[in-house]
N, C-alpha and C positions, 0 to 999 in steps of 0.2 A: 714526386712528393717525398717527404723526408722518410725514412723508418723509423720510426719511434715506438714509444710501447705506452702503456695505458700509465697513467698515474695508481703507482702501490708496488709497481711489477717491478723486477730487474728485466736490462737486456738478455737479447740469448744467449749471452756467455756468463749470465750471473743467473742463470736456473729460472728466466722466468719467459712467456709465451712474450713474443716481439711481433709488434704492429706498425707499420708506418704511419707513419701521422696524420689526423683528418688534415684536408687540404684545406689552407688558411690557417690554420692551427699551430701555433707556438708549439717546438717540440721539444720535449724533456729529458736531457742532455744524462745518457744511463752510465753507473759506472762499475769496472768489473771486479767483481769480489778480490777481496785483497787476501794473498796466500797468509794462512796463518803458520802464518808464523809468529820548662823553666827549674834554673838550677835554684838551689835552697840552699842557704847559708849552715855550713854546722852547729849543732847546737853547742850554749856554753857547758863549761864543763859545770857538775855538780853531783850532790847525790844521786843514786840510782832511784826512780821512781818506783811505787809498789807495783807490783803485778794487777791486772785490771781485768777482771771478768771479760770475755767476749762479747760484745752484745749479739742477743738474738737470730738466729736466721731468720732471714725474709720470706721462708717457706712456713716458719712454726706458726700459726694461726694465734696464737694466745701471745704474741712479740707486741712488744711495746713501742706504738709509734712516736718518734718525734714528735715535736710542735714543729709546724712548719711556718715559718716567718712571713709576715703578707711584704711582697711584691713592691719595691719605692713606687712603681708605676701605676699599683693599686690604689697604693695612699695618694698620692697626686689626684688621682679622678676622684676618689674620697673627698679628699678636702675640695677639691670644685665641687661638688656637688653641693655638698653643707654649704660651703659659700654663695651659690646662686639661691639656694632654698633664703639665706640669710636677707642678701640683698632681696629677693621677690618680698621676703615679710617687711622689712622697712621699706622697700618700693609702695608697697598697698598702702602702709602706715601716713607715708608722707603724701600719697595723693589722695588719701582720705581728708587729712588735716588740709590742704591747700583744694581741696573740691569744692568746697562752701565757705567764702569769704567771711571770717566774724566781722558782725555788727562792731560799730565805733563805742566803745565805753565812756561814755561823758554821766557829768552832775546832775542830779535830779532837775537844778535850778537852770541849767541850762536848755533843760526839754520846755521845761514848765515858760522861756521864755521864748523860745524859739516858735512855740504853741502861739504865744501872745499877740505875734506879729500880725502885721496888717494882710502880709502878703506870705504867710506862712505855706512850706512846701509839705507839712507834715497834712495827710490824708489819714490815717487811722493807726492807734496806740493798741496793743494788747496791755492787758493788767494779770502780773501773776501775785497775788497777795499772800501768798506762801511763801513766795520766796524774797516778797516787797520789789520785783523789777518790772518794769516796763520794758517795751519792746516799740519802738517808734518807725514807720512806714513811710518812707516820703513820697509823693510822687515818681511813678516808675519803678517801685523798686518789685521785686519779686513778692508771691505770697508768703515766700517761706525767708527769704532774706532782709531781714529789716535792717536799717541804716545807722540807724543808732540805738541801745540800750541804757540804762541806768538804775541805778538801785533809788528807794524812797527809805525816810525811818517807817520802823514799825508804828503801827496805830494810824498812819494817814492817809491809807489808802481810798478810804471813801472820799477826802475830801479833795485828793489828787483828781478821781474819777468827776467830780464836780468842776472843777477847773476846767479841766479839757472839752467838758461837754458844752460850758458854758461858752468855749470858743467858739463850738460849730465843729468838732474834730470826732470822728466817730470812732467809740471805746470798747470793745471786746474784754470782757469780765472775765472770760474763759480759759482755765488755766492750758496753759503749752505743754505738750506731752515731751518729756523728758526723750531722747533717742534711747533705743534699747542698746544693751550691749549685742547683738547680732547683727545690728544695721551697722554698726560702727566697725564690724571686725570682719562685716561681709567681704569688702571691698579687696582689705588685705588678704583676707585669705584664699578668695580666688586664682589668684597667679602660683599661691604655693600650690593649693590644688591639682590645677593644671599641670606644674610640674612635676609632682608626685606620681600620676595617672601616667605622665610617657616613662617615667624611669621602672615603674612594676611593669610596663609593657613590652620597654627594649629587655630591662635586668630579669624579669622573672618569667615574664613567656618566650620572649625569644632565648630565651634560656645565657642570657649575659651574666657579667662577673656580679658576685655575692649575692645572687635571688635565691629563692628558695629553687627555680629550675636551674641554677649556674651550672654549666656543662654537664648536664644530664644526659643520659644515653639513654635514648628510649631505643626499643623494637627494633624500630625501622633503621634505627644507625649501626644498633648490635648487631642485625643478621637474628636468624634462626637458631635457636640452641640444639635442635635435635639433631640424632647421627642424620646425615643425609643418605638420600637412597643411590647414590650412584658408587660406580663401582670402578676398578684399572680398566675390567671388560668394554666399558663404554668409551675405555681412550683409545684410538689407533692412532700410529705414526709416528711417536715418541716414544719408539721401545723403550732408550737407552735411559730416557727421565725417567720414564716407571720403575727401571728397575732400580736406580737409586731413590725414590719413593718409597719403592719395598720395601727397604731397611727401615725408616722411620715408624712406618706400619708395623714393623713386625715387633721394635720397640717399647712402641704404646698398648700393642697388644699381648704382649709376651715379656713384659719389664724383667720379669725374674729370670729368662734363660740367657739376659745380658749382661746382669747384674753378676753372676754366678761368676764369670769372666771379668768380671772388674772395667767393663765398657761404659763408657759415657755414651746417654743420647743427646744426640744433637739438639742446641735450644733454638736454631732457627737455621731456613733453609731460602734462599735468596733465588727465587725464579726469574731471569733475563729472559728476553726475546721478544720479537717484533710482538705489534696487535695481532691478535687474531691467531694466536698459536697455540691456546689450550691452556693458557696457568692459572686461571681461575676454575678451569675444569679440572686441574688435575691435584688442586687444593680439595676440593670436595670430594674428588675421587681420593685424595689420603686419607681425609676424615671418615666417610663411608667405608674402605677395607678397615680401617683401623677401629671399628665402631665408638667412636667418639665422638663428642658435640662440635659445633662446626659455628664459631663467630667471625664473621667477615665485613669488615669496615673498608672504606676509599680512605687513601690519605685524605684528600679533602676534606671528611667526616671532623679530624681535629683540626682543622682550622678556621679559626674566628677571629673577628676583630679585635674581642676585648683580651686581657693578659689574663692565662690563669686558665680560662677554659679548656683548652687541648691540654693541659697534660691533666685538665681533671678528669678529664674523658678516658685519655691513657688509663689510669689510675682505678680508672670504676672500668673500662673494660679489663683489665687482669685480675681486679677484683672479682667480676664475673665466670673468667675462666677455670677461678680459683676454686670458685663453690662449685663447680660441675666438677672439678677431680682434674682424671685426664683429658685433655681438649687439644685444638686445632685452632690457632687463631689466623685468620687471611687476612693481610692489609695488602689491599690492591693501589698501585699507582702510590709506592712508600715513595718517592721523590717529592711529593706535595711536601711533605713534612720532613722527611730524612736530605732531604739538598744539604750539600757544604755548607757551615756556616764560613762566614767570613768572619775577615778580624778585624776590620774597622765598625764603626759605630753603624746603627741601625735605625730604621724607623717601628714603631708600635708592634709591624705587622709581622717583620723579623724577628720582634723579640718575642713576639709569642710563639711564631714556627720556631726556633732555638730553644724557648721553653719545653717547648713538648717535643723537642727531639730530646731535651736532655730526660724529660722524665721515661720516653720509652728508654734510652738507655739505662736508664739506674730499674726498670722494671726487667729487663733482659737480663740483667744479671742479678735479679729476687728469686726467681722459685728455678734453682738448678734443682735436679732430682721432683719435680713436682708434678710430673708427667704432662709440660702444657710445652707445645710445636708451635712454632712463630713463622710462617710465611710470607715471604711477602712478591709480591710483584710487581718489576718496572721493563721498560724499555730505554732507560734511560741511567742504566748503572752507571755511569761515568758521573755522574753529575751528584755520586751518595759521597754521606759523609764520611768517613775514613772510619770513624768511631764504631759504625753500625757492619763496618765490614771487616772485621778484626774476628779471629778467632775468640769462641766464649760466647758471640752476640749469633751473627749469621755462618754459623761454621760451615756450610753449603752456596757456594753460589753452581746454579746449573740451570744451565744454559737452553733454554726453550727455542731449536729451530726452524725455520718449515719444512715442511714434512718435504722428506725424497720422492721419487718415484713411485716404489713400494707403500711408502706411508702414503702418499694420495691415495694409492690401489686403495686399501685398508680403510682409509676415512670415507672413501666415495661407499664404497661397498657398506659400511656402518649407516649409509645417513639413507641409502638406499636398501634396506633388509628388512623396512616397513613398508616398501610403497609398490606396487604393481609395475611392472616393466614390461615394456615389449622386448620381442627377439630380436632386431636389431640394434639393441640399445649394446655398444661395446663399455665395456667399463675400463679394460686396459685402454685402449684409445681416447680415450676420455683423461684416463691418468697420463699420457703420453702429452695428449695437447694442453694441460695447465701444470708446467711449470711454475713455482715461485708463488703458487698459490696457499692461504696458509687453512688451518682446518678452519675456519669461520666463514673465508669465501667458498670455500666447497660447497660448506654447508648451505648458503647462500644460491650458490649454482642449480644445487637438488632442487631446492624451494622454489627459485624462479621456472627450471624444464615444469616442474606438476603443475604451476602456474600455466605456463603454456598449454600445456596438456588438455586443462581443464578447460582454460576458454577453448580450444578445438573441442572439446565435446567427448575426447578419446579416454576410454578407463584405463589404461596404461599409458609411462612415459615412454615415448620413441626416439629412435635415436634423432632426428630433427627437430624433437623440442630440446633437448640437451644443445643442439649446434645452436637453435638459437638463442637458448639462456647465455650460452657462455658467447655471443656475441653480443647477447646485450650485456652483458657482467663488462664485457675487456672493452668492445667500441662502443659501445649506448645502442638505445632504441631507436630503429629506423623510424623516419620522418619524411611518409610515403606521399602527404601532404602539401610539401616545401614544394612552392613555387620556383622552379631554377629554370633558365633561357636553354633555348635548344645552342646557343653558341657557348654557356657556360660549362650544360654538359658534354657537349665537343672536348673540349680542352681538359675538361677532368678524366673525361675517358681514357684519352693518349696518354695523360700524367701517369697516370695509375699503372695503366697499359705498361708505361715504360718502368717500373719500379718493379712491375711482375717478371718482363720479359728479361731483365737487368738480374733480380735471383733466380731465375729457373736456369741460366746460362752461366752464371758463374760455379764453379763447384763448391767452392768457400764459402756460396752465403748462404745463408737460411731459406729453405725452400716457401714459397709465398704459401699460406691457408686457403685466401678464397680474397679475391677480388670486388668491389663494391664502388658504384657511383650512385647509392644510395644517400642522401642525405641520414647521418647518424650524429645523433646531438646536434654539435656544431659544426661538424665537419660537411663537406660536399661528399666527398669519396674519401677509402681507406683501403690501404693493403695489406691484409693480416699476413704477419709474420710468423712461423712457426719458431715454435721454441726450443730450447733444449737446457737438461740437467747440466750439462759442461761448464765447470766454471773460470777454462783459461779460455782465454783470446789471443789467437795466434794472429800474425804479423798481417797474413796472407786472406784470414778472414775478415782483422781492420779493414784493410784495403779493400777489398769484396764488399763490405759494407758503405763504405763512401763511396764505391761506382754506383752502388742499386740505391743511394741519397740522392747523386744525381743524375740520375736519371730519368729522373723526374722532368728537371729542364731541359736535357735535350730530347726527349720526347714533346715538348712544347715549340721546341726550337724547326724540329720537323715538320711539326702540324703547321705553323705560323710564318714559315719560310724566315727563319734565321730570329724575331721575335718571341720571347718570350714574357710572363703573366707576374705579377703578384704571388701567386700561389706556392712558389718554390721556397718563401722566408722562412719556414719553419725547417725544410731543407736543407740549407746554410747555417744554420743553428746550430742544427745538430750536426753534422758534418765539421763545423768549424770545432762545435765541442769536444769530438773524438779525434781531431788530428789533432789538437790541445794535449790533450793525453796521449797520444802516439809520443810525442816528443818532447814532453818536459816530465811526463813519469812514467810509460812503458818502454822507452828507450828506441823505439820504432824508428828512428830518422837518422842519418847522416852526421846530426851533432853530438853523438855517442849517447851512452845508458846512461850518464849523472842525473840525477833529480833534481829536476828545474822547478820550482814553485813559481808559477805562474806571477803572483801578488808579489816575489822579494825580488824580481829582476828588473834591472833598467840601463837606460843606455844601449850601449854595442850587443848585450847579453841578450835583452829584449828583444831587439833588431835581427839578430840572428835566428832568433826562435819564434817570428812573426815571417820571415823571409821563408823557413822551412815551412811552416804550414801550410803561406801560402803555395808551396809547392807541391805539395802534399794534395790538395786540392782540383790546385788544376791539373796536373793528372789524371787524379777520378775523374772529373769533367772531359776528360780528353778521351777517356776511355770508355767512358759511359759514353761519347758520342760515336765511336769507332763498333764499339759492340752491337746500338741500334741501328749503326749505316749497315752492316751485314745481315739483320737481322729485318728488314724493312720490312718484309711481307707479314713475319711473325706478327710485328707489334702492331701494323695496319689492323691485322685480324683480329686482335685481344681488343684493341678499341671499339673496332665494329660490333665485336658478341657483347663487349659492355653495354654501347648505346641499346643494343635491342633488348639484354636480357637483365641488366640492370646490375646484377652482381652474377660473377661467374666463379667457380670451385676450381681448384688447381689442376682437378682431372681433366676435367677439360680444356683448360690453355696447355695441357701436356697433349691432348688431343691434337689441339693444333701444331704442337711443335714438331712432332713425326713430319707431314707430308710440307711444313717450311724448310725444313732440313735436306 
C-alpha cells in the first residue's frame, strides 16, 4: 500500500507525521519544503500660483470633509429604479383604463329607436337625470357594462322614461354612483406598492446602497470593543512573532517613551501563515497586553453586491476606532478584499471589492500618529495588492509558522495545564509524533483524548486515549462494524504486512507507528508512518521511500502466487509522484540537476524524463521484491499477528524481527 500522509500534513521530510495510504485510497502526492532561499505632461509655463493652505489632517476631528461624488453605477441603478416605479404607474394607469370596455356613445334618437323596434335587443335602460344620460343594456351584457349610452336635453327626462316603458323595456330611475377616486387609483397603485415594499427590504434592511441601513456595521460585524482578556502568556510556539508583537505593545502602551526618540509606530502589521497557526489569537493577544479595544472584521464583512457599501463599512469602522482613541483593528482573511485588482474592465462585483480596497487604502494612510494598529491576516499573501504592501500601509509582514518541536512541547502542555492526566501520558512523545501539526490541530487532539477519556469512564487522560485521538485526528475513526471477506482481509494484511516489513529494513525510511487492517474512514488497512522535523530529503531516503510504496504489491504478488489486486493504485500514484520530482526538480536521476517543469517539456525532452522514471520505479519494484524474498518468514508473521490482532504497534513487529533475523 502506498505511504502517503493525511490531508493538511507535509511528508516526513517536510516536518509532518507520514501514513501510508488507506488501501484503495487515492494517494496525495507530498512535496518537500523548498530551501529558503503614468507619466504627466509638463505644465505650461505661466505665473506662479499663490501659496495654498494645507488642507487638514485626517487625524484632526474638526477637518472638513469633502463632498463625495455618488458612483456612475449608483446613478444607473437610480435611474432604473425611477424608471420601473414610472413604467409600474402607467402600467396600473393603462390596465385600469382598458379593464372595462366604455359603453358606445350614440344619439338620444337612436336609443329611443332602436327601443322602438319589433325585435329590440335592448332589455333594461338606467336613467341618470342629473346628468340627462341613459345607460342602455342589451341582452348579455354585463350588470355593470352597458352597450350603449347617450345624453338627452334637459327638462325631458320624464317623458323619455315614458317612452321606454311604453315599449315594454324595464327603466331604473336610480342614479349610478360616480366611481371613487381610490377605486380608480387602486389598480395602479398596487404594483408601485409592490415595488417599493422589495426595494426598503433589499435597500434598507439588508442594509444595500442608499437605505437608511446602507453599509451599516452593527455588533456582530464590529467585533467587541472592550480590551480583551488574553494575554502573550496564552500564546505558545511563536516566540519569535511575539516578540516583534512586543514592540507594537509597547508602542500603544507607552507612545511617549517612543516619541522622545523620534520613532514611528507601525500603522499596520501583515500576519502570513497556514490555518490554524494562531493570528487571530495573537491579534487579541496584542490588544489585550497593550490594553486597548480590539475591533475584528472577516474581509468578507465588506463585501456586498451593491457599489458603495464596503467602503462604507471601511469608513464607519475607522470611524469607530477613532472614537475609542488607541485601538487594534483585525481583518481576518484581508484577500476577500485586499486581491490584486486587475486592469482590464470588471463586473459590478469587482468594482465594489476595488472600491473598498481603495477606501481602506486612503483610511491607512488618515490617522498616522493616532494610535490605531491594522492587522491583518491571510494565508494567501501572494495574491495581495501591491498597494496594501508598501511601506506606510502594512510596514510589518510576519510570518506565522507551525510551531517546531519545542513549540508543540509548549502548545500541548498549555491546552493540557487545565485538565487531569494520567502518569503515563508522555507529553514530549506526544510532541515527537505530531509533526507539521499547527496550534489549532493540537488543540483539537487535547479535546478529542478527554473525549475518549470520558466515554471510558476514566477521570484522567491516559496515554491510550491520546494514541487514539491522534489516530483518529491523522487516519479516521475505526469502523469495527465494516463487513470485509476473510479473503479481503487476507490480502490487506500481507499488503500492509509488507509496507511495514519494507520500513523497518530499510535504514533510510521512516520507521512504521503501528499497523492496522482496521477499516478506518474509507480505507481497509493503513500503515502509520512516523514522522519527522527534517526538512531535506536526501537521494537515499527518495529511494527507501519508493521501495516501502512498493511493497505493497510485491507482498500481494507473494500472497497470490505472481497475481496481484486493485489495491496498490494509490501506490503508483504516489510513487510515480515522487520520481516526477526525483527527476525534473531534485536532480535525483542520471539526466543531470536542470529543472525540468514537468507541463513546458515535449518531444525527445519528455521521452527522456518518462524513460527515467520509469526506471526509477522498476527498481523500487525490484527491490522491494528481493528484500521480501529474504525476509519471507518476517512478513509471513506480521500478516498472521494482523489477521488475529487486527492492528499491531511497531514494538511488537520489532518483536518479531529479532528471532527472523
Amino acid at each position: 500500500m502506498l505511504p502517503s500522509w493525511p490531508e493538511g500534513h507535509a511528508p516526513p521530510w517536510a516536518t509532518s507525521p507520514a501514513t501510508l495510504p488507506r488501501r484503495g485510497e487515492p494517494a496525495k502526492p507530498g512535496t518537500p519544503r523548498d530551501v529558503a532561499l503614468c507619466a504627466r505632461a509638463p505644465p505650461r509655463p505661466g505665473p506662479p500660483m499663490p501659496a495654498r493652505t494645507p488642507p487638514p489632517r485626517r487625524d484632526n476631528p474638526h477637518r472638513n470633509k469633502p463632498r463625495r461624488s455618488v458612483p456612475r453605477r449608483t446613478q444607473i441603478i437610480a435611474a432604473t429604479v425611477l424608471t420601473a416605479l414610472a413604467i409600474a404607474f402607467l402600467g396600473g394607469r393603462a390596465l385600469l383604463a382598458t379593464d372595462t370596455p366604455a359603453p358606445e356613445d350614440v344619439a338620444i334618437s337612436a336609443v329611443l329607436a332602436e327601443a322602438a323596434g319589433a325585435s329590440t335587443a335592448i332589455e333594461r335602460v338606467e336613467v341618470d337625470d342629473d346628468a340627462q344620460r341613459v345607460w342602455v343594456f342589451r341582452a348579455g351584457d354585463a350588470a355593470d357594462r352597458p352597450s350603449l349610452t347617450a345624453t338627452y336635453p334637459l327638462g325631458t327626462g320624464w317623458d323619455l322614461v315614458e317612452r321606454l316603458v311604453d315599449e315594454g323595456i324595464e327603466v331604473d330611475t336610480q342614479l349610478r354612483s360616480a366611481p371613487s377616486m381610490w377605486s380608480s387609483l387602486l389598480p395602479a397603485l398596487i404594483p408601485v406598492l409592490l415595488l417599493l415594499a422589495f426595494l426598503y427590504y433589499v435597500l434598507v434592511r439588508r442594509g444595500g446602497m442608499g437605505g437608511a441601513g446602507a453599509g451599516r456595521l452593527d455588533k456582530r460585524r464590529a467585533g467587541a470593543v472592550d480590551v480583551p482578556a488574553t494575554r502573550f502568556d496564552d500564546v505558545a510556539g511563536v516566540d519569535e512573532v511575539v516578540d516583534e508583537l512586543r514592540d507594537i505593545a509597547a508602542f500603544l502602551h507607552e507612545p511617549d517613551r517612543f516619541a522622545a526618540t523620534g520613532a514611528r509606530m507601525p500603522r499596520g502589521v501583515l500576519l502570513e501563515g497556514p490555518p490554524g497557526t494562531g493570528k487571530t489569537l495573537l491579534a487579541r493577544a496584542l490588544a489585550g497586553e497593550a490594553g486597548v479595544p480590539f475591533f475584528a472584521l472577516a474581509g468578507s464583512d465588506f463585501v456586498e453586491t451593491f457599489v458603495g457599501v464596503g467602503a462604507s463599512r471601511v469608513r464607519q469602522l475607522f470611524d469607530k476606532a477613532r472614537e475609542a482613541g488607541r485601538a487594534i483593528i483585525f481583518i481576518d482573511e484581508i484577500d476577500a478584499v485586499g486581491k490584486a485588482r486587475a486592469s482590464g474592465p470588471g463586473n459590478a462585483a469587482t468594482e465594489e471589492r476595488e472600491g473598498t480596497l481603495n477606501a481602506l487604502l486612503v483610511e491607512m494612510d488618515g490617522f498616522v500618529g493616532s494610535g490605531i494598529v491594522v492587522l491583518a491576516a491571510t494565508n494567501r499573501a501572494d495574491m495581495l495588492d501591491p498597494a496594501l504592501l508598501r511601506p506606510g500601509r502594512f510596514d510589518r509582514r510576519v510570518t506565522v509558522p507551525a510551531p517546531d518541536l519545542g513549540g508543540r512541547r509548549r502548545i500541548l502542555q498549555l491546552h493540557l495545564r487545565d485538565k487531569a492526566l494520567g502518569e503515563d501520558l508522555d507529553v514530549d512523545l506526544l510532541a515527537r509524533r505530531t509533526p507539521g501539526m499547527t496550534g489549532a490541530e493540537l488543540e483539537q487532539l487535547v479535546n478529542e483524548a478527554a473525549l475518549v477519556s470520558g466515554r471510558a469512564g476514566r477521570l484522567a487522560i491516559a496515554g491510550g486515549d491520546v494514541e487514539e485521538a491522534l489516530q483518529v485526528s491523522m487516519l479516521g475513526r475505526a469502523r469495527r462494524s465494516a463487513s470485509v471477506t476473510e479473503r479481503d482481509r487476507r490480502i490487506t494484511a500481507w499488503h500492509e504486512a509488507g509496507h511495514a516489513v519494507a520500513a523497518l529494513l530499510q535504514p533510510a525510511a521512516p520507521d512504521p507507528v503501528a499497523v492496522t487492517i482496521v477499516p478506518r474512514g474509507i480505507a481497509g488497512g493503513v500503515t502509520w508512518m512516523d514522522g519527522s522535523d527534517d526538512q531535506f530529503l536526501t537521494r537515499s531516503q527518495a529511494n527507501a521511500q519508493l521501495v516501502t510504496l512498493m511493497a505493497g504489491r510485491a507482498a500481494e504478488e507473494r500472497l497470490l502466487d505472481g497475481d496481484f489486486t486493485s489495491g496498490a493504485a494509490g501506490d503508483y500514484q504516489g510513487a510515480t509522484s515522487l520520481a516526477y520530482r526525483m527527476v525534473t526538480q531534485f536532480g535525483m536521476s542520471d539526466l543531470g540537476v536542470a529543472f525540468r517543469p514537468v507541463g513546458g517539456l515535449e518531444g525527445e525532452r519528455a521521452a527522456r524524463v518518462d524513460s527515467a522514471v520509469d526506471e526509477i520505479l522498476d527498481g523500487a519494484l525490484a527491490s522491494a521484491r528481493a528484500l521480501l524474498d529474504e525476509s519471507a518468514a518476517l512478513l509471513e508473521g506480521v500478516a498472521e499477528l494482523l489477521l488475529h490482532e487486527g492492528t499491531v504497534p511497531v514494538g511488537t513487529i520489532r518483536g518479531l524481527l529479532a528471532p527472523a533475523a
